[in-house]
BABAFI-552425 format. One line per 10 residues: for each residue x, y, z of C-alpha. Coordinates in steps of 0.25 Angstrom, whole numbers, padded with zeros to 4 digits. Layout:
X,Y,Z; ...
//
This chain:
0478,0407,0520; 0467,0398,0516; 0463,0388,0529; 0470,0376,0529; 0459,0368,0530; 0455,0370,0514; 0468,0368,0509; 0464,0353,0504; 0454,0360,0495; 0461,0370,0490
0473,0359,0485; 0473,0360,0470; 0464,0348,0464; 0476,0341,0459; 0476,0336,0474; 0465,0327,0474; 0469,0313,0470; 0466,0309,0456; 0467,0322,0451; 0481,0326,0442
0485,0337,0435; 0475,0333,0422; 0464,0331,0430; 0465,0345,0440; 0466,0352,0427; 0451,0345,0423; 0447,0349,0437; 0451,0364,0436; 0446,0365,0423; 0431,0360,0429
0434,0367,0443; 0439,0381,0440; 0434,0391,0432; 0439,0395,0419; 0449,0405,0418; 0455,0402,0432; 0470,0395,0432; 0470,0389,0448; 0468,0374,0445; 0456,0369,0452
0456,0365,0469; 0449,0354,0476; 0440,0365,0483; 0435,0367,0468; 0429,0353,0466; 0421,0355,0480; 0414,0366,0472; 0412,0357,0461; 0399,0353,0464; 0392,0342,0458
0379,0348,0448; 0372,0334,0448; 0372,0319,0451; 0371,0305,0446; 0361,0297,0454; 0363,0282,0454; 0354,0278,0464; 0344,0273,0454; 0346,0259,0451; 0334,0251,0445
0334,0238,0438; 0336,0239,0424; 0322,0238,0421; 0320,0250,0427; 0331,0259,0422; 0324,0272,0417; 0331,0279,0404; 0339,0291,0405; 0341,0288,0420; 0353,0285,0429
0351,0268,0434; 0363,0260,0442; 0360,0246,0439; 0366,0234,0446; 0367,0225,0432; 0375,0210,0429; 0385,0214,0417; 0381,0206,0404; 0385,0205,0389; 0395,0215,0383
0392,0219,0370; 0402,0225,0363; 0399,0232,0349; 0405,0227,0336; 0416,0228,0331; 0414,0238,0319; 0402,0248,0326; 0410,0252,0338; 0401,0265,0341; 0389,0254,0346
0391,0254,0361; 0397,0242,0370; 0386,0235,0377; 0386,0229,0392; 0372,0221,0394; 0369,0222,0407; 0355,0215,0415; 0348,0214,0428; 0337,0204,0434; 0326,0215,0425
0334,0218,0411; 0345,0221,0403; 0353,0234,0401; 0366,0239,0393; 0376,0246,0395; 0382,0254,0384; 0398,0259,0380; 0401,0266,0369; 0417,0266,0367; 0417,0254,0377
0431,0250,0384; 0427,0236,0381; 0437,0229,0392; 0434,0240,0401; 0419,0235,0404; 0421,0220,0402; 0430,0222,0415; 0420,0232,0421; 0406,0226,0419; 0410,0210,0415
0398,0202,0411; 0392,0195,0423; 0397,0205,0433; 0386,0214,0440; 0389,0228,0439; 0381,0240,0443; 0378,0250,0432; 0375,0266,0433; 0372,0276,0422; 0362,0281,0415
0351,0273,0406; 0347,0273,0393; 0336,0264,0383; 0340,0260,0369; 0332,0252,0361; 0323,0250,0374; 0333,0244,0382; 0342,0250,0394; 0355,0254,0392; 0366,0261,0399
0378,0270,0392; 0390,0270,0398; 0387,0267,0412; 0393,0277,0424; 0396,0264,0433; 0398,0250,0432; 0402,0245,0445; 0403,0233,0453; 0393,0232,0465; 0405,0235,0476
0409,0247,0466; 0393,0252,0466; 0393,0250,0481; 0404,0265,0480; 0396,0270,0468; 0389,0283,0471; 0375,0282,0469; 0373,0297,0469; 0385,0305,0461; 0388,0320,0460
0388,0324,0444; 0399,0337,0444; 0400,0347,0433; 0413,0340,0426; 0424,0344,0414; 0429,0338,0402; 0440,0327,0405; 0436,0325,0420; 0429,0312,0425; 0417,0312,0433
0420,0302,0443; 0435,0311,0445; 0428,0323,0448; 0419,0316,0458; 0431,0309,0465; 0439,0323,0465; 0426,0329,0471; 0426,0318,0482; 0441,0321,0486; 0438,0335,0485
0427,0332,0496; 0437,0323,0507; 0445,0335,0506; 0437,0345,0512; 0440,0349,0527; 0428,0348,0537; 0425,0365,0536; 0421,0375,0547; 0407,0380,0547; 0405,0395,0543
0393,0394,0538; 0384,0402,0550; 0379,0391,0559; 0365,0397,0560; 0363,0400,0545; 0371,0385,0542; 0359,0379,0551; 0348,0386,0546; 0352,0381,0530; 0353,0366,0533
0367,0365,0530; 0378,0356,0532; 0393,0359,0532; 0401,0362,0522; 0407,0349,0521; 0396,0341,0522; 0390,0352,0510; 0401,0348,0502; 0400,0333,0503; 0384,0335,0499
0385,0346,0489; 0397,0336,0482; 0387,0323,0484; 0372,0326,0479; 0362,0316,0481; 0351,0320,0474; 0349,0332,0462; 0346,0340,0473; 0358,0341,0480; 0365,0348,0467
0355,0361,0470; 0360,0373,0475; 0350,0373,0485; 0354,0358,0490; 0358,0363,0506; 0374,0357,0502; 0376,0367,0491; 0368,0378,0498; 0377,0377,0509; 0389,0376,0499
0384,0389,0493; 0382,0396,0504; 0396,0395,0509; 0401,0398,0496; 0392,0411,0495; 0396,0415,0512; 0412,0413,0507; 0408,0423,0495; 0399,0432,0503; 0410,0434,0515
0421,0435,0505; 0416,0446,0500; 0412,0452,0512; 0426,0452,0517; 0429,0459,0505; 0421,0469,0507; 0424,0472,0523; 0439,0472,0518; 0435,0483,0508; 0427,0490,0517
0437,0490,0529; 0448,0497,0521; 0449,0514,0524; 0438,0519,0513; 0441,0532,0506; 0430,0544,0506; 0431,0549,0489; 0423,0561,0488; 0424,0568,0475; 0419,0583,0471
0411,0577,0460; 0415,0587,0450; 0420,0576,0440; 0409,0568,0442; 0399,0580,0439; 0410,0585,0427; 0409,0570,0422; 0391,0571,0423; 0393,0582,0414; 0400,0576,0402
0394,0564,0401; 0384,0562,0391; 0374,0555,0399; 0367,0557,0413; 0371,0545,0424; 0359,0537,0426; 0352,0534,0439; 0359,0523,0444; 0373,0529,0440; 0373,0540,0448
0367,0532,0460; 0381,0523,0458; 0388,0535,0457; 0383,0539,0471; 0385,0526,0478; 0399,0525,0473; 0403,0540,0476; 0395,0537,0490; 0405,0526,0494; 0417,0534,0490
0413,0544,0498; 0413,0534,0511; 0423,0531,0519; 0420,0517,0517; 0427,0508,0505; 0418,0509,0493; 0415,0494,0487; 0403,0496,0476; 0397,0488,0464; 0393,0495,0453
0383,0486,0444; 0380,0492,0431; 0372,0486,0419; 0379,0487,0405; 0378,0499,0402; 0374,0506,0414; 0386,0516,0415; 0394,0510,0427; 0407,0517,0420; 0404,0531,0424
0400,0527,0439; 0413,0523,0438; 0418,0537,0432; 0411,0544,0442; 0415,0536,0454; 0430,0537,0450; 0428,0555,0446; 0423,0555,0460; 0437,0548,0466; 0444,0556,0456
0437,0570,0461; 0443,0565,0476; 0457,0565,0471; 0458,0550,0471; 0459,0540,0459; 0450,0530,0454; 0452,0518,0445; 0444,0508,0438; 0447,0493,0433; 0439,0487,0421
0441,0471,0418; 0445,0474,0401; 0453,0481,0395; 0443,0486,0387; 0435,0491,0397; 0446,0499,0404; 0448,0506,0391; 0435,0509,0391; 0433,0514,0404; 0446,0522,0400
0441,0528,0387; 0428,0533,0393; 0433,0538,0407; 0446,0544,0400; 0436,0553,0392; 0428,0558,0401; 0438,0561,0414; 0447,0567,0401; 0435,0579,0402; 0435,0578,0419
0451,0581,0419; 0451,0568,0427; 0465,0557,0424; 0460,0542,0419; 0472,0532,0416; 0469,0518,0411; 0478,0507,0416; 0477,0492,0408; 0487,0480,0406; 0489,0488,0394
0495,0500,0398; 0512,0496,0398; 0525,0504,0399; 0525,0520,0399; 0510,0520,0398; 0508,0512,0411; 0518,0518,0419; 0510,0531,0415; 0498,0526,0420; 0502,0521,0434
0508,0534,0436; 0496,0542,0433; 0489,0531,0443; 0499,0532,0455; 0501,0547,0453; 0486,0549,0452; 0485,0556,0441; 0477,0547,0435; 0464,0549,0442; 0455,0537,0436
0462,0522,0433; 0456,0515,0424; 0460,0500,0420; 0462,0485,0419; 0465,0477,0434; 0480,0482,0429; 0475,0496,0439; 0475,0486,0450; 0488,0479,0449; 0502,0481,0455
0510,0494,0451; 0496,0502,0449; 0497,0513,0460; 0487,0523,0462; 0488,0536,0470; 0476,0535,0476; 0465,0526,0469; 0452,0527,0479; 0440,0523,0468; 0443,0508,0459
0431,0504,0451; 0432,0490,0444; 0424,0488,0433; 0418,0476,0430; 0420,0470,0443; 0416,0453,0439; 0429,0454,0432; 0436,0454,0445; 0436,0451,0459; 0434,0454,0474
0450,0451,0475; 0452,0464,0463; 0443,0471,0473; 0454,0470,0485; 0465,0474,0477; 0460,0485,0474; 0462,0490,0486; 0477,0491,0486; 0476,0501,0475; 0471,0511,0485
0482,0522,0484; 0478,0529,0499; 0476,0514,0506; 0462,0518,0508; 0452,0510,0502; 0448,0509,0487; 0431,0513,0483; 0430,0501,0475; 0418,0503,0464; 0416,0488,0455
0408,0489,0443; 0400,0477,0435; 0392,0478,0423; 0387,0464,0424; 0374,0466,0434; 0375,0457,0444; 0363,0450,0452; 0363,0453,0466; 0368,0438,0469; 0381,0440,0463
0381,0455,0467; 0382,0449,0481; 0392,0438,0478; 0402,0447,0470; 0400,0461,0474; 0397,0457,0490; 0407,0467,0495; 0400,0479,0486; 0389,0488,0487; 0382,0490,0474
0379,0501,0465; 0370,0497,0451; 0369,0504,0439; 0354,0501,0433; 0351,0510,0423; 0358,0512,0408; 0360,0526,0403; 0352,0533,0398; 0351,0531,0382; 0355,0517,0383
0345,0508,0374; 0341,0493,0376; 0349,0484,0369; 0342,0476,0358; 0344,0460,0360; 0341,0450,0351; 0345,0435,0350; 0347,0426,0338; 0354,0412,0336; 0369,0413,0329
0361,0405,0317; 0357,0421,0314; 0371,0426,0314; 0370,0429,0297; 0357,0439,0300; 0366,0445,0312; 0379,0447,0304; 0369,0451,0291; 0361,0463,0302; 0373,0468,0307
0380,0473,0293; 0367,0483,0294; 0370,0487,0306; 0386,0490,0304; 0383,0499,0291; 0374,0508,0302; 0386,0509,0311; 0383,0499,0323; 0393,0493,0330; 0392,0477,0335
0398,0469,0346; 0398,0453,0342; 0402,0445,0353; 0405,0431,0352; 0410,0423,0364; 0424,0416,0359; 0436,0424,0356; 0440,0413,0346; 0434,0400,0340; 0430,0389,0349
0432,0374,0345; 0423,0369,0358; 0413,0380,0356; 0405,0382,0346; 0405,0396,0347; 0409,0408,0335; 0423,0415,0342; 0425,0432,0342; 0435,0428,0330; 0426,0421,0321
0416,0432,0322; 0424,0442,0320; 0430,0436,0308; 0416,0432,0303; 0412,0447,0305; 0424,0453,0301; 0420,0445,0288; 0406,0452,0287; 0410,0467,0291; 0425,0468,0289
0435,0476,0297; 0423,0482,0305; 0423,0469,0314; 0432,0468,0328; 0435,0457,0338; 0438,0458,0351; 0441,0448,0362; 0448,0444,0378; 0461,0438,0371; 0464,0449,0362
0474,0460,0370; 0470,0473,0374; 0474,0482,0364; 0469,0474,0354; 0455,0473,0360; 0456,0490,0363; 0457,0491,0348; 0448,0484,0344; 0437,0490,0353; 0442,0504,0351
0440,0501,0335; 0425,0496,0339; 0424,0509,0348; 0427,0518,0336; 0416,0511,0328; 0430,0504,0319; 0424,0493,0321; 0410,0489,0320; 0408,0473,0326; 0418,0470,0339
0416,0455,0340; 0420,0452,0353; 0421,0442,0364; 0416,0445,0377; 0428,0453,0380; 0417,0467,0378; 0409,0462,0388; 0411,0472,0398; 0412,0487,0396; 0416,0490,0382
0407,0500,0377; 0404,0505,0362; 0391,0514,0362; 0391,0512,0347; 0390,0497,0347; 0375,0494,0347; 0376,0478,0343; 0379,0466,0352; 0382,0454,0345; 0384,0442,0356
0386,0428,0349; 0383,0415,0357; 0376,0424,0367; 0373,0411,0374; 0385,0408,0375; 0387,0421,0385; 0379,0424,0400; 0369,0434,0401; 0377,0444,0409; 0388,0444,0396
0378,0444,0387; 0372,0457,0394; 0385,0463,0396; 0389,0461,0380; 0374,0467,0378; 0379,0479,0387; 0389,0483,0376; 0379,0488,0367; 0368,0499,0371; 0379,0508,0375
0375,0519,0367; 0362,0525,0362; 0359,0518,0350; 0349,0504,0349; 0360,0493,0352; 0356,0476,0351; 0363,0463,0356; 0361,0449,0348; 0364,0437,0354; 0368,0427,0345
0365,0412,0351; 0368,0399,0345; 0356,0390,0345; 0350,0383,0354; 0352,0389,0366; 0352,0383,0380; 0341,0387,0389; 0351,0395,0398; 0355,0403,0385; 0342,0406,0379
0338,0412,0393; 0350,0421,0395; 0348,0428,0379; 0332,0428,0382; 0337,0437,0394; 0346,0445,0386; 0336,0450,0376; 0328,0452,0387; 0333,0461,0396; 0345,0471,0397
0344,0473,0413; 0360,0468,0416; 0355,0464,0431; 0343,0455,0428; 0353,0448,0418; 0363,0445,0429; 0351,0440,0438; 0348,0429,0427; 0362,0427,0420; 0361,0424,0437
0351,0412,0437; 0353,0407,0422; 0369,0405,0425; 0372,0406,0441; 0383,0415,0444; 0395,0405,0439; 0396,0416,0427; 0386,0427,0429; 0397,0438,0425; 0400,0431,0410
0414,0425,0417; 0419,0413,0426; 0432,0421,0429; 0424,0432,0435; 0430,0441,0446; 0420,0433,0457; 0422,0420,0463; 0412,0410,0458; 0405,0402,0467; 0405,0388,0467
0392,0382,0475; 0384,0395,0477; 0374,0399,0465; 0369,0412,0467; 0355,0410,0461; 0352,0396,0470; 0359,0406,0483; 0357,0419,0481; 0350,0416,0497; 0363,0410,0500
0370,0423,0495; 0363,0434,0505; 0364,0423,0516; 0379,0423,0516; 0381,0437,0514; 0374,0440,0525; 0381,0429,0532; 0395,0436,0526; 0390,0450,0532; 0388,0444,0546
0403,0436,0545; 0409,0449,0540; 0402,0458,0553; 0404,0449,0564; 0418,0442,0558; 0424,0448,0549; 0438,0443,0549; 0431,0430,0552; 0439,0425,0564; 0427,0417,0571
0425,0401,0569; 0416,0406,0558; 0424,0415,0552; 0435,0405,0552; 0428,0397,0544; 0424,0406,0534; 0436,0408,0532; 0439,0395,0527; 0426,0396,0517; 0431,0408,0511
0441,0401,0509; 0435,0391,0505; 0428,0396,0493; 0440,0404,0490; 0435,0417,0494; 0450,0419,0502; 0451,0434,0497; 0443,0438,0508; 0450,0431,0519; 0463,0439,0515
0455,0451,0520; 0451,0448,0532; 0466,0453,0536; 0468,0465,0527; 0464,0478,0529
//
């Protein structure tokens, strides 16, 4: 049960006065993340903090205003000037003087009775907004204020600027944000009272009230002491959850899985390749921690490319050579059918039982499968998340392997366990292709050790990558009719499924129609809305060299693998993050011929976006990509989605606090040794922070198991 103490702030945002159903739908829409349906809480707008501020304080005569710069001005009200009659689109003017000069104040599309009733002539009225010069003389457009002198006296001087939506007013998100504030209750301490000391910082509360009401433009850094004690809260709730997690995991009876090695050795035989260094030392740390008593919990981070799918293989063989099953659960369809395909062949040779299990498999042809699976005869599972949901029974499934692990999170990790057929705990074994910096290593995988894959198999050449503006495209389009005749084969990716009225962006559709006009029937689409089968076919066609462009959304991101196709087309490629980019470059260079990605840009680029493609034709390393797709985007969308599997963090910035990071899980370690069902005043409390930041799974564990 959440504490009651936070119940105010977790009351759906429709609560605070002044906001109905119109505007809650605004403040979700600003609040919440894309993609998630919850409408938006009153905890969301403490989060919400503001990114710069209007400074009133400076208020000269107006002789002395400065151009360009923000002025309040105590003024007497004079002549209204309004335009004529027939040239409506010259502005209203308001003259407007002091003891030192004259000054107007200029409307466009002026509500005429509004401001004779606002600023009558002869009154005295203070004035605040920015200042321009035309024709020599001061001016100012539409003023922020025009108020009274007992209306200035409540005027902020100093005012928080937020990061605001279409439709929503300014002054109603700051007087949300205020109600938001009276509603948080006076908090427990659970910060360590040594360390809280050390830092400097104040409470929570007091945090809060500072973090939401800068003074100066330095109070908006993350290293401002309010927000580096609002980070370090944040990144202790996310560094204790996950190691809650993990003791959870841990405390559950493990299973020794100790296999002959025959197939593994049988399997090193008909491959066509030798493993490389790195593979075989994953390979011995996974089969290490299935060999322990102890509960295996292991990353494996691989580049693109780097062969994590036969660690896999050879990690399940080894359950299989010990009588038990293993399964393993990819994100796509496409993917699942991959692994299928390629596993299905080889175990076919070793005599070894594979079954793939999707949404897609209905009626006899299910049932089938789940009996193999709860009869164990089917020695590998391969599938969707459908392997993990109700009605899937194993016999005895003691190795799960999730593949591409951002796409889900820690909560799929815990259930999990209920799959285990014996009661005794799963060997969990998480998979990523998207190289991770040690920050977000940390934040996401906290409750993992860490295996890394760092070489490419051998034969695997450079990618050739060069980038060109979209102006080009006829030379592009002109090149690549060469190239089909010598039997290449061409992704083009383009980053709309269909065309965008708001974006000025060329959709999958168009392209393929516009290619499809060029080369004929040798042109495929593939995209996220079409269905499963649809998207099977297409790819199998493209597989079988049918096909010889498959324009495509992101949707081949992750996984699909064509050793033929040596071309990576990726329109608006500044459009995408580096680690996207990086992992759509990884679907070329799979075989042994000279393989090349162009990124197409639309000119001119932003400075972010010409540094990202200058990295790209510069390096193919995936881990010194994430490390800057790290500092040029912070971690809000470093794995190419907001609806990641992880929880985003709100305050904590994991380039400006990666010393905060180490700080709290050190802090977490500590809390989890000496209480870890956190019972004492402290723990109590940080109850109520994880909580708090709605990291509540793990609380749910500290009475299971």
């Amino acid at each position: 049960m959440r504490p009651e103490i936070l119940n105010p702030l977790f009351a759906p945002i429709g609560r605070l006065q002044g906001i109905g159903p119109k505007l809650e739908k605004l403040f979700t829409v600003l609040l919440k993340d894309s993609g998630q349906t919850a409408s938006a809480n009153v905890v969301d707008l403490l989060w919400h903090l503001p990114t710069g501020l209007i400074d009133r304080r400076f208020q000269p005569k107006i002789a002395d205003v400065i151009a360009g710069e923000l002025a309040t001005l105590k003024v007497t009200i004079g002549e209204h000037v309004a335009p004529p009659k027939n040239q409506r689109r010259l502005p209203y003017r308001v003259r407007c003087f002091d003891d030192t000069g004259s000054l107007d104040l200029i409307f466009f599309h002026a509500h005429t009775d509004y401001l004779q009733k606002q600023i009558p002539e002869g009154s005295m009225r203070y004035i605040s907004g920015r200042i321009e010069v035309f024709r020599d003389l001061p001016q100012m457009p539409h003023p922020d204020h025009m108020v009274s002198q007992e209306e200035f006296d409540q005027l902020p001087l100093v005012e928080p600027v937020y990061p605001m939506t279409g439709g929503l007013a300014r002054k109603t998100l700051q007087r949300s944000v205020s109600l938001a504030l009276e509603l948080v209750p006076d908090m427990p301490e659970w910060q360590d009272k040594a360390w809280k000391s050390k830092q400097k910082y104040q409470s929570f509360n007091d945090a809060l009230i500072e973090a939401h009401g800068p003074t100066d433009h330095q109070s908006l850094e993350p290293d401002h002491r309010a927000r580096l004690r609002l980070a370090y809260d944040e990144l202790l709730a996310n560094q204790l959850a996950l190691g809650l997690v993990r003791a959870h995991m841990r405390r559950a009876a493990g299973r020794i899985t100790t296999g002959t090695g025959e197939l593994r050795a049988r399997l090193l035989d008909i491959l066509p390749f030798t493993l490389t260094r790195s593979q075989v030392q994953s390979v011995e740390e996974i089969l290490k921690d299935m060999a322990t008593p102890e509960r295996m919990l292991r990353l494996l981070q691989g580049d693109v490319g780097s062969g994590k799918t036969i660690v896999a293989l050879l990690a399940m063989l080894g359950a299989v050579e010990s009588g038990v099953q293993a399964a393993i659960m990819a994100p796509t369809e496409i993917l699942t059918r991959q692994h299928y395909e390629m596993m299905q062949d080889l175990c076919a040779k070793l005599g070894v039982s594979v079954v793939i299990l999707t949404g897609r498999e209905t009626g006899k042809a299910r049932v089938s499968v789940l009996e193999k699976i709860k009869s164990g005869d089917a020695q590998i599972i391969i599938g969707t998340h459908a392997i993990f949901q109700a009605g899937v029974e194993f016999k005895d499934l003691a190795l799960a392997i999730i593949d591409e692990q951002h796409r889900f999170g820690v909560h799929q990790r815990l259930a999990l366990q209920e799959k285990a057929g014996s009661g005794l705990a799963l060997d969990l074994l998480v998979m990523t292709a998207t190289p991770i910096p040690r920050t977000l290593t940390l934040t996401i995988y906290g409750d993992m050790d860490v295996s890394k894959l760092l070489e490419k198999p051998a034969g695997r050449l450079p990618v050739d990558t060069r980038v060109l503006p979209i102006s080009r495209l006829s030379e592009v389009t002109g090149r690549l009719g060469q190239i089909l005749q010598q039997g290449a084969q061409v992704y083009w990716v383009c980053p709309l499924v269909e065309e965008s009225e708001l974006l000025d962006l060329t959709s999958a559709e168009q392209r393929y129609e516009g290619l499809k006009n060029l080369f004929g029937d040798k042109v495929g689409l593939i995209h996220g809305r079409m269905k499963g089968a649809e998207k099977d076919a297409v790819m199998e066609q493209f597989r079988d060299h049918q096909l010889s462009i498959l324009v495509a959304t992101t949707v081949i991101e992750v996984g699909v693998d064509v050793p033929n196709a040596t071309i990576m087309i990726i329109e608006h490629a500044e459009r995408f993050g580096l680690a996207q980019l990086h992992q759509l470059r990884g679907r070329v260079g799979r075989g042994g011929n000279k393989s090349s990605c162009l990124l197409l840009y639309q000119a001119p680029l932003s400075e972010t976006a010409g540094k990202r493609l200058k990295i790209m034709r510069e390096t193919q390393d995936g881990f010194v990509i994430a490390e800057e797709d790290l500092k040029l985007r912070g971690t809000g969308e470093l794995l190419g989605t907001r609806q990641s599997g992880f929880a985003q963090f709100h305050i904590a910035n994991l380039d400006a606090h990666s010393e905060l990071l180490a700080a709290a899980r050190d802090d977490a370690t500590m809390i989890i040794a000496k209480d870890a069902r956190l019972e004492t005043e402290r723990g109590q409390a940080l109850r109520i922070l994880l909580y708090l930041f709605e990291r509540n799974e793990a609380i749910k564990l500290l009475h299971a198991g």
